[in-house]
N, C-alpha and C positions, 0 to 999 in steps of 0.2 A: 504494500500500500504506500504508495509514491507521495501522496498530498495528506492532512490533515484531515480525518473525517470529522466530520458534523455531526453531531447527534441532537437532534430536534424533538424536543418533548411539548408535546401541547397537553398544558395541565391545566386550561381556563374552566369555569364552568362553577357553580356552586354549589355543587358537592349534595343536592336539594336530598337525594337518597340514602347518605348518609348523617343528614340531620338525627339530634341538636349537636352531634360533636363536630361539626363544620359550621357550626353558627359563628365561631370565635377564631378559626382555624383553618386554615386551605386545606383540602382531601390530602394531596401528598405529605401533610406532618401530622393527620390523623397516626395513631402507635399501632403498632404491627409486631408481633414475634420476638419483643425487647429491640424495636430501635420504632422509625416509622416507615410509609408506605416508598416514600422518595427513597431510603436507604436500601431497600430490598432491591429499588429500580434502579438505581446506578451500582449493587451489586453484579447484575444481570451483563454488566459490560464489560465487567475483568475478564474478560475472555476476545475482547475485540484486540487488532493487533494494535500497537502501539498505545492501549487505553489512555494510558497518561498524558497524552500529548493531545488527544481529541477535545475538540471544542465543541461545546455544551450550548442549546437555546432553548431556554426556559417559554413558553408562550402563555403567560399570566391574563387573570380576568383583573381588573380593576383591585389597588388594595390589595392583592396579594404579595407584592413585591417583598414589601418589607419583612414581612416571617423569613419567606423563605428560603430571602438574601443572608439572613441571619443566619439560619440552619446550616446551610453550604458554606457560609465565611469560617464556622465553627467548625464542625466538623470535616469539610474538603477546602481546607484553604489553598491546596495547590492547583483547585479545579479552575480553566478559564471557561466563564458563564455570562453568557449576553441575556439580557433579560428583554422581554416584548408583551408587549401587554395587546390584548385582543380587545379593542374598545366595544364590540358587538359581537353576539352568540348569533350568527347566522353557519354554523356548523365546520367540521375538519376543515375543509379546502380553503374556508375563511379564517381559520386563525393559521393558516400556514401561509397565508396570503402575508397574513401582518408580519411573518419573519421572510418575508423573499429576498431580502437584500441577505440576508445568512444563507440560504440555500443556492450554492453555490458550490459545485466540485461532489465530493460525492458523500451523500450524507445518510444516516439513518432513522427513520421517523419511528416512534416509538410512546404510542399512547400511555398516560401517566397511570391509568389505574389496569394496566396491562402486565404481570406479572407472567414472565416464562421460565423454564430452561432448557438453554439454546446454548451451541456453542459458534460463537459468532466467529473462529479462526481460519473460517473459509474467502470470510473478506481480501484476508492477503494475497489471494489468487481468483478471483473472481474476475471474470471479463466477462458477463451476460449485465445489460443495462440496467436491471432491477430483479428481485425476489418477493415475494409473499411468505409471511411466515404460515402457514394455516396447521389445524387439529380438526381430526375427525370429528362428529361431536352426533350423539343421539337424533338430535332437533336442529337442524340450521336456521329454521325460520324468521329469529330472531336476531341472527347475523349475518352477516356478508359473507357471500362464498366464491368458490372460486371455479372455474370451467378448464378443463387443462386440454388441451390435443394428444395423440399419441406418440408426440415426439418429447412427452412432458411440459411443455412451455404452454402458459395459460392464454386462453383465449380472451377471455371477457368476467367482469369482477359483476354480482346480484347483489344488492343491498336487499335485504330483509326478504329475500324471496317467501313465495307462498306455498312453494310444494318441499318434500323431503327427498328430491329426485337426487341430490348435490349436497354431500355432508361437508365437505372440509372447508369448513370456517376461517376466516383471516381472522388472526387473532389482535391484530392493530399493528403490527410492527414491520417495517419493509425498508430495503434499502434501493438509494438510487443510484447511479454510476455518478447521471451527471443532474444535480438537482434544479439546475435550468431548465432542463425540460420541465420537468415536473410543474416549475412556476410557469412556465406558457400555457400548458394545459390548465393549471387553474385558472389563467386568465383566459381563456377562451369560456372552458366551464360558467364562470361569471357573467361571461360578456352574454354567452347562448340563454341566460338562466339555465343553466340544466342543477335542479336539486326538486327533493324530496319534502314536503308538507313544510318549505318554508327553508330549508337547511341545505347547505352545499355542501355533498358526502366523496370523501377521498377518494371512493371507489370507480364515482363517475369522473373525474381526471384522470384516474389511473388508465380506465376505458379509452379516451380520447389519445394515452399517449398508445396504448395498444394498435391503434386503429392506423397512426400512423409509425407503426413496422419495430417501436418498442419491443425488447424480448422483455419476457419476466420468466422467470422457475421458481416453483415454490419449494420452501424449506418445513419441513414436518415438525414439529415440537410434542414430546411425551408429557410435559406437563404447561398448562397454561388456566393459570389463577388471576381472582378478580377479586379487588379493592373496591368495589364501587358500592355495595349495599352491606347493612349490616349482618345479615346472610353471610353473605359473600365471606365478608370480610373475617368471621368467627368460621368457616372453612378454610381461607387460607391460614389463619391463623396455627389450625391443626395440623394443616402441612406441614408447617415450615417446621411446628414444635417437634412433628417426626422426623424431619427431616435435616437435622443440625444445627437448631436455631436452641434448641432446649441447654442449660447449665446445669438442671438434673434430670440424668436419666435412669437412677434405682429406683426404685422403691427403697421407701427407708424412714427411722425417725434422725430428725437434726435437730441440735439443739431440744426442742421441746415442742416441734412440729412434727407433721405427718405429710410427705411430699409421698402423691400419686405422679409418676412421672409419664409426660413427656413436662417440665414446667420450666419457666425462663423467669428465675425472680433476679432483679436487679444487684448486683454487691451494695447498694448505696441504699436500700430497703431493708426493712427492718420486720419482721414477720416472728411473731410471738404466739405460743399454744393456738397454733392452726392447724385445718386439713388443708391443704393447697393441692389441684388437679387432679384429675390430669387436663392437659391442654388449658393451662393458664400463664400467661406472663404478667409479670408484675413489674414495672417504668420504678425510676429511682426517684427515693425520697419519699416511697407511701410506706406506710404502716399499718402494719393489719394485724387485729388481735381478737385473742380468741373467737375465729372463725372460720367457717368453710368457706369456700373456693374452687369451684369447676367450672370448665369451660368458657373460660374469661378473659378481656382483658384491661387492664389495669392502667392508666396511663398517669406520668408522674406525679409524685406526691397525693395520692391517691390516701384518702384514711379512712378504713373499715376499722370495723371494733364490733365484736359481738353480731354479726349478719353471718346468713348464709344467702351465695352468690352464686348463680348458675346461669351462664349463656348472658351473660352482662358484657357492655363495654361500659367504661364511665372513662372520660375525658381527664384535663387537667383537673388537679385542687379540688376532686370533688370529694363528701365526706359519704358514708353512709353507717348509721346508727341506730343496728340493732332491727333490722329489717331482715326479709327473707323474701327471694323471689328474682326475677330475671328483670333486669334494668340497664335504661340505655339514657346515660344523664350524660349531658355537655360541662365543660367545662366550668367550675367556678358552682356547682351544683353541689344540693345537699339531700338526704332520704333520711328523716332523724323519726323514731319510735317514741 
């Protein structure tokens, strides 16, 4: 890989699914698996060739800038990050509109509550113009799929099609050789309106560059997880905890607790005669005492006392006292008996 890739995240949007813990919060610094959703997602790219040296664009809604400028100065201070704010939600092709002067050379688009694993070391030798990431999936109905010929190379991209003729779903993530093209087909997209109940969808761009002689190959992924509902988000969560995100993996008593493992409690937390999980993580600086804990998760400074918690998120600085039941409180909230 000759040039600097581009990696282009479009993270606008207001998160309205996973309300109230995005009331306060942009979705990518909602908590996730002991870190947040952003962390898991620029994990996913230790595997691109020269990651360290790729250049990062954030595509922000209004106000979110300032978190999440923080979060990356803190913890990736050596990452270079242009930030782009999307001043209107008229859909994909329009907030990559807003970063066109970025997309330039050859870059990777990579939706923010898009969670894979992929090993992106095929970049270093890639000469086909673009990829599609896609997974097979039960139902495609509710996503975009994808049409391949028999030489492998995709013909034409369905937004939400209606039948179940075509399972393999793009799962948001694609790369471009050359991401100019990509910006002229969205400005034709535009200029034609061509979108969808109001919204201009990636797919219909991708179409237009297909149509004029574009190659794409799709790329297969075994696992592809989603941040975007509170559903969602307590299944990834499960994954990750099985899948090396966990700090305990025994069964065991510690201390004067009872860890069901897969659990991710924080070193800077403080957890006193409880049951803890399985499948919970616990963010630094909460405190939890004498109480149970499944299937949860926890974000900082968090303070339970005397509750039992089952399939809960709660936000920042939230309390809960002496409650029992499944709860889904934003940050700066309280549940007091």
């Amino acid at each position: 890989m000759d040039q600097k890739l581009k990696i282009i995240i479009p993270m606008a949007g207001l998160g309205s699914r996973l309300r109230p813990l995005t009331w306060s919060r942009p979705k990518p610094l909602v908590s996730l698996a002991g870190a947040t959703v952003i962390d898991h997602l620029l994990e996913t790219f230790k595997t691109v060739p020269n990651h360290e040296q790729a250049e990062y664009v954030f595509i922000l809604s209004p106000g979110q800038q300032e978190l999440i400028q923080a979060h990356m100065q803190k913890h990736y201070p050596k990452y270079k990050v242009d930030y782009v704010t999307q001043l209107t939600k008229k859909g994909q092709s329009d907030a990559l509109w807003s970063a066109k002067e970025h997309l330039t050379g050859q870059a990777l688009v990579v939706f923010s509550d898009t969670l894979v694993e992929s090993d992106f070391s095929c970049l270093s030798q890639e000469d086909i113009d673009s990829i599609a990431w896609v997974k097979a999936v039960p139902d495609p109905r509710r996503f975009g799929v994808v049409e391949v010929d028999s030489h492998g190379l995709v013909t034409r991209l369905i937004e939400k099609p209606n039948d179940m003729n075509n399972n393999l779903a793009v799962v948001g993530c694609y790369y471009f050789r050359d991401g100019q093209k990509l910006v002229k087909a969205i400005e034709e997209q535009i200029e034609r309106k061509i979108a969808l109940r109001g919204e201009y969808y990636l797919v219909d761009a991708i179409n237009l560059m297909l149509e004029k002689q574009t190659t794409m190959r799709i790329a297969q992924v075994k696992v592809w997880m989603d941040a975007g509902t509170s559903e969602a988000l307590l299944d990834t969560n499960r994954y990750l905890l099985e899948n090396g995100r966990a700090n305990f993996n025994e069964n065991g008593t510690f201390d004067d607790n009872v860890i069901i493992p897969p659990v991710f409690i924080h070193p800077d937390a403080r957890v006193n005669t409880s049951i803890i999980g399985p499948h919970v993580s616990i963010g630094p600086g909460s405190i939890i005492q004498n109480s149970t804990i499944r299937d949860s998760i926890l974000s900082q400074r968090a303070h339970i006392t005397n509750a039992q918690l089952e399939g809960s998120l709660l936000g920042y600085d939230v309390v809960v006292n002496g409650m029992k039941g499944k709860f889904n409180l934003g940050d700066n909230s309280w549940a007091n008996w």
